[in-house]
N, C-alpha and C positions, 0 to 999 in steps of 0.2 A: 468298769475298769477304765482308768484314764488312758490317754493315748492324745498325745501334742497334735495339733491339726498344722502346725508349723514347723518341726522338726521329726515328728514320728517316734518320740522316746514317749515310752510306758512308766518313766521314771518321776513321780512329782512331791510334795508335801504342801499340807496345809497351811496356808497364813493369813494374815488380815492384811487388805492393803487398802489403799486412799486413792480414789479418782475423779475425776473431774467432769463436769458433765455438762453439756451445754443444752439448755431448756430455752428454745424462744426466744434466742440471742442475752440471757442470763445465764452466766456460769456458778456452777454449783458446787463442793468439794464434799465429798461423801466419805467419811473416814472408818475403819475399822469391819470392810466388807468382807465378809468370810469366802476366801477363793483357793482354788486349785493351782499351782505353781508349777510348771515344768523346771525340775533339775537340770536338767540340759541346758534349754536355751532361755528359761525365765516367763515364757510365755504365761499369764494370767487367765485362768479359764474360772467361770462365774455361773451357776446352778442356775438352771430356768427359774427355777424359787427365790435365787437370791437377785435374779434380772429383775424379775414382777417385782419384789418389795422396793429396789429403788427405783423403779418406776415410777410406783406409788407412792413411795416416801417424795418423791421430786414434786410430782402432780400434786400434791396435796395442799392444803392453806396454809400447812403448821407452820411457826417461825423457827426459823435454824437456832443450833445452843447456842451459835455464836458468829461474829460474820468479822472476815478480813479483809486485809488489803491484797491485791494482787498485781503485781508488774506485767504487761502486755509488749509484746517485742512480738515485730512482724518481719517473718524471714525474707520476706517478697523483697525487699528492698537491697538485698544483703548482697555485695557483689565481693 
């Protein structure tokens, strides 16, 4: 049974979503990961099983299908 660790609703649905990851000062974007959604407040929850495969999928030698560009903005600076 789901149950939000950030808003406490038992209310969620399925989706795929895209995130980012940082491996060893390389970022990585992992698209289409199969996760748990709080209705409520949006919170993203991810299956021990789907933690380990992008783990592994990050650690691994493979090459990505495909590789982009990404914009860096550093809030530290921002007054």
């Amino acid at each position: 049974m789901f149950r939000c660790h950030v808003c406490g609703s038992e209310e969620s649905h399925s989706e795929s979503i895209s995130e980012v990851f940082n491996v060893r000062g390389k970022f990585y974007l992992v698209e289409k990961i199969p996760a748990m959604v709080c209705s409520r407040c949006g919170e993203e929850v991810l299956s021990r099983e789907t933690t380990e495969g992008v783990r592994v999928m990050l650690h691994r030698e493979d090459e990505p299908i495909r590789s982009i560009s990404l914009d860096v903005f550093s809030y530290g600076g921002f007054n």
